[in-house]
N, C-alpha and C positions, 0 to 999 in steps of 0.2 A: 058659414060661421065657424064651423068645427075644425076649416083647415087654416083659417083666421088663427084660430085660438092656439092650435097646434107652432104656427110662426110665431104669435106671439113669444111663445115658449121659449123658441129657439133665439130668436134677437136679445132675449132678455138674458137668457144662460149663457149667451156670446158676452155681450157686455159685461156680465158678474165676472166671466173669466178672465176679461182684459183688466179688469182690477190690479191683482194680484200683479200680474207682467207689468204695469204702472209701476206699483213700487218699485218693484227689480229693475227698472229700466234709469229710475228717479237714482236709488244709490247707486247701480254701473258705470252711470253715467257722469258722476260728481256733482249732480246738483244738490244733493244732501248725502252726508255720509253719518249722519243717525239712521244706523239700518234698522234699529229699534223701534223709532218712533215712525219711522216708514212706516213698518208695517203696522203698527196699532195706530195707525192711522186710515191706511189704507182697511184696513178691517174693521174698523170704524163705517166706513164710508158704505162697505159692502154691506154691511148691518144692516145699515137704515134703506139702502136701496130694497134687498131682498126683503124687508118688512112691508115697505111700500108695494112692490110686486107677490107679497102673497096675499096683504090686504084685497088688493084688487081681484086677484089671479084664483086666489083658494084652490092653490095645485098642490098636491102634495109633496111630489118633488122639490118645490121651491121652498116647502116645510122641510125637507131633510138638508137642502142645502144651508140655509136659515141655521140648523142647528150646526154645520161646521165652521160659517164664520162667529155664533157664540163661543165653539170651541178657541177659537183663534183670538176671537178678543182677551179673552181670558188668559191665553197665553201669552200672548204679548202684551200684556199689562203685567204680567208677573216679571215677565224680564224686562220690560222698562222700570217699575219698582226694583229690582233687583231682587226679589224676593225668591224665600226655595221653593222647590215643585210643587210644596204639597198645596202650596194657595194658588196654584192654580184648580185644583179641584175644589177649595173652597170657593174661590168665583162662582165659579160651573154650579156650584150649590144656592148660593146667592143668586141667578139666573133661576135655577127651578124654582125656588119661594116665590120668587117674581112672578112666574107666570102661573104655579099654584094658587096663585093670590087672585090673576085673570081670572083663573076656569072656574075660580070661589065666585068672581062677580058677575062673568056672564065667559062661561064657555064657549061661545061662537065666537069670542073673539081669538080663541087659539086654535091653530090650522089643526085637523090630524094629526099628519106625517110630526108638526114639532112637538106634540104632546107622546106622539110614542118615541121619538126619540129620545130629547132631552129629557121628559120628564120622565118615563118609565126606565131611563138608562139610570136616573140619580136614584132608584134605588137599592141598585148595583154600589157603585160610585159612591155615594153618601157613606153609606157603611164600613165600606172598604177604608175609605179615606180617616176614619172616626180611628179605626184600628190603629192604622198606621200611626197616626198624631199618636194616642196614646201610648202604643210599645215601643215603636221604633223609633221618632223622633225625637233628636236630646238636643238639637239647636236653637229650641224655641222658648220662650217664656214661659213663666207661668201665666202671666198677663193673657200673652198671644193663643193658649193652649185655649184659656178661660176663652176669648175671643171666636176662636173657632166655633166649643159645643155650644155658646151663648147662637151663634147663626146655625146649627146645627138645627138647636131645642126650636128658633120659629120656622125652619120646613117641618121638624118631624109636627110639629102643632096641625100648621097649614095642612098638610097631607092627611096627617091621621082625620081634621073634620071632613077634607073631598073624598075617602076611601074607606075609614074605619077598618085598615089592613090590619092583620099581627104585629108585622115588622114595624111598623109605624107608633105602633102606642107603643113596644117596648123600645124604640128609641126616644119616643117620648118620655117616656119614664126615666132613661139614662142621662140624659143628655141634657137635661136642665140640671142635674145630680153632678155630673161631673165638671158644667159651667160654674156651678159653685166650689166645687172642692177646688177648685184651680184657682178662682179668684183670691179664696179663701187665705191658700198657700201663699199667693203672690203680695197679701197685703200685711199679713200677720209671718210670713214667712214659718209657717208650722213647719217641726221638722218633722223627719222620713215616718216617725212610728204613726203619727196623726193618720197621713196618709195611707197607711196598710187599712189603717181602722177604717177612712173612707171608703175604702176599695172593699171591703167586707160589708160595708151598707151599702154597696155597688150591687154586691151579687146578691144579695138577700131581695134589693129591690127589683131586680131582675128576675128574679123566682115569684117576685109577689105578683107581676105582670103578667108572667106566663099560666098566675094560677086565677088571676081577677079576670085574666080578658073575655073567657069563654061564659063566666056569669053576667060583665055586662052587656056582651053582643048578644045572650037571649035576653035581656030584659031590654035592652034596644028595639028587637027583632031580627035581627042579625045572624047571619051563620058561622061559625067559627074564620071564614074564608072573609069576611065583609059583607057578601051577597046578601039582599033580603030573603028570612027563610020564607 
């Protein structure tokens, strides 16, 4: 059975890899020259199959593979949208809420291997991405900005109930704060001074975070880390 199981393995990561040389074969060859939709299609298809084979399989490897065509779908949905980089990390965040949501209802249903992936890389990722939006990027709406910490504020929700981490309830705390100031902007068009004011009830709420969390994780039972004390 175990050398069964081992072939299995291998026929199955054979086939996931002729995926990909599909599409490339589908646009070289002129049967479609949407090389776009090739692939977020073709990534598509890989999706569902490697779900299907971890379903079954419960291999880990097929969980880290699992997490590179979520990479993929996500980016090539951004470039079929034509949209800029940075949503494609909001995908990718929209993907961990998703299956934060899973391990909320019954965690056997997410492999390992995709839970340490995908979902302990988005807390890398999440934050990084939160920054960017707000310092660096000037092409976006105020709408779209709102848009982002609004799917920001339900992972850090999501997360902070599965872990009760630090980083989680002070994104929690930020990031329904800053979904609002954004919307806020975008509807009433406030001008620049409003905005500084928000960003000093930014940081004020972010000090109130870091000075609450350790009173309610003992009155929780909790250790400043999440662990039970």
């Amino acid at each position: 059975m175990a050398r069964l199981r081992l072939a299995s393995y291998s026929f199955t990561g054979t086939g996931l890899a002729l995926l990909p040389l599909t599409g490339i074969a589908t646009y070289h060859l002129g049967v479609w020259d949407n090389g776009r939709m090739i692939w977020l299609i073709t990534s598509l298809v890989g999706t569902v199959a490697i779900v299907l084979a971890c379903t079954m399989m419960r291999n880990r490897i097929m969980a880290y593979l699992l997490v590179s065509f979520f990479i993929s779908d996500a980016l090539a949905a951004t470039r079929v949208a034509e949209l800029p980089f940075v949503w494609y990390f909001v995908l990718l965040t929209v993907l961990a809420t998703i299956l934060g949501l899973i391990l909320r209802l019954n965690a056997k249903l997410v492999p390992t291997g995709l839970r340490e992936g995908l979902v302990e890389s988005s807390r890398i990722f999440v934050p990084v991405t939160a920054a960017v939006v707000f310092f660096f990027v000037s092409n976006m709406s105020f709408l779209e900005v709102g848009v982002v910490f609004a799917i920001m504020s339900v992972y850090a929700l999501v997360f902070f109930t599965l872990d009760n981490k630090l980083d989680y309830y002070i994104q929690l705390r930020i990031y329904p704060l800053l979904a609002v100031i954004y919307f806020c902007i975008e509807l009433h068009n406030l001008p620049l001074l409003f905005a500084f004011l928000f960003l000093a009830v930014l940081l004020s709420n972010t000090l109130a975070a870091l000075l609450c969390y350790p009173i309610i994780m003992q009155r929780k039972g909790y250790d400043q880390n999440g662990a039970p004390a």
